[in-house]
Phi, psi and omega in degrees: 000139202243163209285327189278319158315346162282282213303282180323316221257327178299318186267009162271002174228037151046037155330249315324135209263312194304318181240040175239096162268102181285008178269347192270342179305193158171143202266152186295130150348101168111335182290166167210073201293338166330278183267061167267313183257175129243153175232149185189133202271331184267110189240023140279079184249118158307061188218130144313302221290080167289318164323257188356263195327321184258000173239048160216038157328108205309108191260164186227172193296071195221004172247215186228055164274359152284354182247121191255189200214114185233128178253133190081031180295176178283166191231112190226163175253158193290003139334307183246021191278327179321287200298006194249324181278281164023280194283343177263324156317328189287286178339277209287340146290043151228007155286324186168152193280141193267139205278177172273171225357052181259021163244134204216119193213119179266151191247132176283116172287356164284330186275290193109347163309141135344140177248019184065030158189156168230144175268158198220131152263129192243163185303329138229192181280314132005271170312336184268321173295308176326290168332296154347264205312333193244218251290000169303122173075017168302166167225146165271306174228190177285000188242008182201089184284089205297129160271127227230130176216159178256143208298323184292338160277019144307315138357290222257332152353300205288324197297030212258146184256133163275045147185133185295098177286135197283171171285162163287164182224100161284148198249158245267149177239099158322121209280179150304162188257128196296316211271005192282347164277359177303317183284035193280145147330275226273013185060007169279199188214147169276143168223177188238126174214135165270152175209103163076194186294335167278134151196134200267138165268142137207180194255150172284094189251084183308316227261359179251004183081355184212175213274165142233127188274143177263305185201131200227117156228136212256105175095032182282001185203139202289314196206333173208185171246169174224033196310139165305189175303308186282351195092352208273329190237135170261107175243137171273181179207123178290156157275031195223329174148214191232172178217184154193168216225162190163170167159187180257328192237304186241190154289070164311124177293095199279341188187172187200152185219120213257135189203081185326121205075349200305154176256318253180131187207133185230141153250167180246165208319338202247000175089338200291318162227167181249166173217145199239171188202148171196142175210138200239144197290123187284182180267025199208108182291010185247000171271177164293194170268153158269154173203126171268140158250133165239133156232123164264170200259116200286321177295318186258326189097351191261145218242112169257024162186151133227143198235163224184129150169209195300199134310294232277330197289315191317318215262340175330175172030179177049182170275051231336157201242239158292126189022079171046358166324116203277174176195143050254153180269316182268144164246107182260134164230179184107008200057208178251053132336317182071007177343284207226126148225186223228164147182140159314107186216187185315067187092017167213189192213116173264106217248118198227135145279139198250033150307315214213343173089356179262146173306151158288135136093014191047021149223136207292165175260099161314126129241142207262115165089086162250132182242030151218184143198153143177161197287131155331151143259008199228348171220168183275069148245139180281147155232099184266151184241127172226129195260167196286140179257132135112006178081034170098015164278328165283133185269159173260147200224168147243134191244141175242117200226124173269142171247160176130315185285013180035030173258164197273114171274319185204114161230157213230105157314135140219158161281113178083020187283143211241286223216198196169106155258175170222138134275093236222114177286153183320300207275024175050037174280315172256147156232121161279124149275110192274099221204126179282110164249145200267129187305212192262345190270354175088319218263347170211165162288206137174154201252185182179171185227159171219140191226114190277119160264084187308315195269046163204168210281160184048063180023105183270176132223139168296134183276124190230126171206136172277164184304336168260097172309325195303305192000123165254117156325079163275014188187158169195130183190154202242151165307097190326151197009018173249193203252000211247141160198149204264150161231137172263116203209134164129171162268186167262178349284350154214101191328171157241126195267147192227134161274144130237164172235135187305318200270149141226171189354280167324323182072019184283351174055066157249150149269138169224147194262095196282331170157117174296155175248116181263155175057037197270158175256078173240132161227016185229140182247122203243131132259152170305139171326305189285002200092182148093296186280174175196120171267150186243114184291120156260092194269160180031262209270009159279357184065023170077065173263116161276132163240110183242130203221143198230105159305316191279315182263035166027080159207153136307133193240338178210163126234158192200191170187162211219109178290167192081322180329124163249339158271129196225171177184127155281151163285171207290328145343298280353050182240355202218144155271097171265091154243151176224138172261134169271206190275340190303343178245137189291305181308157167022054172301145145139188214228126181237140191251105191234164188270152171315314170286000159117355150308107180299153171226327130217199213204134177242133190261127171200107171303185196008087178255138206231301187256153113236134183219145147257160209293126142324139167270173104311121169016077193328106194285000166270172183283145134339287224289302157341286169305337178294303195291330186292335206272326197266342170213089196263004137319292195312297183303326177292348188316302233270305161319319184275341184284305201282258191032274159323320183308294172280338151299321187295324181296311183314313204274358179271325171272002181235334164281003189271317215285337185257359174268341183298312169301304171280341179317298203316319203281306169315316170314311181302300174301331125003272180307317183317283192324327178279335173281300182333301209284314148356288186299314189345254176013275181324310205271001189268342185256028198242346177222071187028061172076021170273126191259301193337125175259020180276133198280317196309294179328002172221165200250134164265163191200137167228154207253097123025009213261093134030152123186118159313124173266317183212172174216147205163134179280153196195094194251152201224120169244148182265143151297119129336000000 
């Protein structure tokens, strides 16, 4: 877009150029035009979801969202105009490249002056945005600080009414209740699987053996599903952004969140925002990708923070994600409140409250080379890993930083570290460390645990070693709300798995070792939501060896095997079981449904299978003391239950006799038909056997015959000695 084309369009829409300080507007309360559109260049998009389509509409590169507008240059005669475009072209090129006769600097034709400001074009829109975001509030000197705009929100600019109207107020409708599916008769639980183009809500329905479909649409997600933390939302994910979904009976489309590209959907524990992630090809190939995060607000849909920069800002910490990003890039803590989340960067830790979206205390947390954290789940506590500084003059420690007041509750020196995991029990009573240490020779590891008893007083922690030290840690997991947690330990193919307890007998607050398991083909620790039980997996190169093993009464209750498994997942319940093989393997793609002891109860075949998820519950809106009286007197209540129960076996077992009768109907009909081509056939078999018409085995004498038969013959002449 060439300059003389600015020019036209400011004065068809009766601009003066000369006389617009675009730093002074300010758009009416609640707009927010930024994220009105998305532009996205590919407008074959797969997708049905025609709403999306039609309040997102697709724009193609045809405005002036490659052009920024910078205010408040020095105002010079054309004397000095070379050096002054100089100095501001060396800035604004080392952001992305400026197109040719992409600078533009307007001259008062009375003065002959500059008017302090140019417009500058760049090669994408990207870049200009990029600009936007590293030179807004530069200051060049002390009399000229730049204010940065986008030459396309002049436009948007104009619409602004010069006198302020309150909104209209619309009037309140009531929404459906999110939560009805919680109220099912049968207690059940739902889950979600992709398949092929398809993807199905359905209900678990164990006691009838089969699946009960809830909702089915064919091309509802670009590329993956989500359920929220609480279960309350289904988010699909778009080239356009993201959406989500809910309702009492079917699946309504509840909110939309506009992100271009986006790749990544995170929520935080309590549902209040989703954070969205997308990274994009830089245009200059020695640079990174850029990548945007947006966090919206799940309800209004409005975007309370966004954050915009390299790869490289990203990749610290976690486990990593897309083009080497680590993810989630945000950590949320405080439980589920949603207070605070966190994220990792270069020798600090950026603690942002989401009252205002801003760091505490307007400063990041130093802490120097730290290559980990993570959060409490249930309070606003840190937990930091900082590795040995200085070749081992420095110990490498762990830190416990209480927040909002950043103060240090508890640390722990360690030595000699090779490595560092953190393990956080659900209800944030224990923190496990797991830590790889180096022998004295340097040339091997061996592991060990330090185990924090967060809720007593002045945190102790405990020293943990296994009896084989050499041991490789292959798995570790703590008991969902207990005390207890399994280790896979030992080599392969077969490990030994070991329990322990935070408790003992006695209630001395020692670990204690409830008992090993020798030799399992595990290399996964699966728990109940609820506790107690546990499977112990053999994933990828066990071919999916299932074990279901009941912890309190150290026994095994099952073994199975789900060949192939890549996936295992409990309902939020623990009564129920999901492993499933996705696509990653071409054979026996679908899910299999088995009881917390290790019963298959049925099996579903679904090419290309892609997802299984199960709908997250929420919390139990009862007291303790309340689940305390239902646990005691859970006779009374099961009554009502063991009656349908009954019910439905005699229907099951009344349907497994239809089912054999069907069966033998079936079989008698086959035999029917034989008999009538037999009887067809007579004639034919009387004349084969020459004229015996009886088909009775008894009516004939068996008799055995004798026969002859030359086989060969051959000459031979032989000489004798005289």
């Amino acid at each position: 877009m060439v300059m003389e084309e600015i020019l036209e369009t400011a004065s068809r829409l009766g601009i003066d150029l000369s006389q617009v300080d675009l730093d002074s507007l300010r758009l009416p309360p609640g707009e927010d035009f930024w994220h009105q559109k998305v532009k996205n260049q590919n407008h074959e998009t797969i997708s049905d979801d025609e709403d999306m389509n039609e309040e997102y509409p697709l724009e193609f590169d045809m405005g002036f969202g490659n052009i920024i507008v910078v205010d408040n240059l020095p105002v010079v005669p054309k004397e000095k105009f070379e050096k002054l475009e100089g100095v501001v072209r060396k800035i604004y090129g080392q952001i992305g490249v400026i197109k040719e006769d992409g600078f533009w600097m307007p001259v008062d034709p009375a003065t002959q002056k500059t008017l302090g400001q140019c417009f500058i074009e760049y090669n994408t829109p990207r870049e200009a945005e990029l600009a936007r975001e590293k030179t807004h509030n530069y200051k060049l000197d002390k009399s000229h600080v730049f204010a940065i705009n986008m030459f396309d929100d002049i436009e948007k600019f104009l619409k602004v009414p010069d006198e302020w109207a309150p909104p209209e107020t619309k009037p309140y409708t009531p929404g459906e209740n999110l939560q009805q599916w919680l109220t099912d008769e049968k207690a059940r639980d739902q889950f979600v699987v992709r398949s092929g183009s398809d993807t199905e809500v359905l209900w678990n329905d164990a006691r009838h053996l089969k699946p009960d479909p809830v909702y089915k649409r064919a091309f509802w997600t670009e590329s993956f599903v989500q359920w929220s933390p609480l279960g309350t939302y289904l988010a699909t994910v778009h080239r356009q952004g993201t959406a989500v979904w809910g309702g009492a009976t079917t699946f309504k489309q509840l909110m939309r969140y506009a992100h271009s590209q986006v790749k990544l959907i995170d929520f935080s524990p309590g549902e209040r925002f989703l954070v969205t992630y997308s990274s994009h090809e830089p245009s200059n190939p020695r640079d990174t990708h850029r990548v945007v995060l947006n966090i919206f607000d799940v309800k209004t849909g409005k975007v309370m923070r966004d954050f915009k920069g390299n790869a490289d800002e990203f990749v610290v910490g976690g486990t990593g994600g897309v083009t080497g990003v680590s993810w989630p890039v945000f950590r949320w803590g405080g439980g589920k409140d949603d207070k605070y989340f966190a994220r990792i960067g270069k020798n600090v830790i950026s603690v942002y409250e989401t009252e205002t979206f801003t760091l505490i205390g307007k400063k990041s947390i130093k802490v120097e080379n730290i290559m980990d954290f993570s959060w409490s789940p249930t309070d606003p506590i840190l937990a930091l890993f900082v590795p040995e500084l200085g070749g081992g003059n420095q110990p490498a420690r762990v830190s416990l930083i209480q927040i909002p007041g950043k103060e240090e509750m508890r640390q722990k020196n360690l030595f000699s570290v090779s490595d560092c995991q953190m393990y956080w029990q659900s209800n944030g009573d224990y923190l496990a460390v797991k830590v790889d240490r180096y022998t004295k020779t340097k040339r091997s590891t061996y592991t060990g645990f330090e185990l924090f008893r967060i809720k007593e007083r002045d945190i102790p922690i405990e020293v943990l070693e296994l009896e084989n030290k050499n041991d490789k840690i292959i798995a570790f997991a703590w008991e969902p709300k207990g005390h207890r947690f399994a280790v896979i330990h030992g080599d392969s193919p077969k490990p030994d798995v070991s329990f322990y307890s935070m408790r003992t007998t006695h209630n001395t607050g020692r670990v204690s070792k409830l008992t090993t398991l020798k030799g399992k083909q595990a290399n996964a620790l699966y728990w109940s939501p609820a506790g107690r039980y546990i499977i112990l997996a053999g994933l990828k190169g066990f071919n999916g060896q299932l074990e279901f093993y009941n912890v309190d009464e150290l026994e095994t209750m099952g073994v199975a095997e789900h060949f192939s498994a890549t996936d295992i997942e409990w309902d939020p319940t623990g009564r129920y079981v999901a492993t499933s093989v996705t696509s990653i393997h071409e054979m026996e793609n679908g899910f299999n449904i088995w009881s917390f002891n290790g019963k298959l109860l049925y099996r579903i075949l679904k090419d290309h299978f892609f997802q299984f998820l199960w709908r997250p519950r929420p919390p139990s809106f009862l007291s303790p003391e309340k689940e305390e009286e239902i646990f005691k007197n859970l006779k009374k209540y099961s009554k009502k239950y063991e009656a349908e129960d009954q019910d439905v076996s005699l229907l099951l077992s009344e349907q497994d006799r239809e089912k054999r009768r069907r069966l033998k109907d079936e079989w008698d009909s086959c035999v029917n038909d034989w008999k009538k081509w037999h009887e067809e056939d007579r004639s034919e078999r009387q004349s084969l056997r020459d004229g015996e018409a009886s088909d009775e085995e008894e009516e004939y004498e068996a008799k055995e015959v004798e026969v002859e038969e030359l086989l060969d013959v051959s000459e031979e002449v032989l000489a004798f000695e005289e």
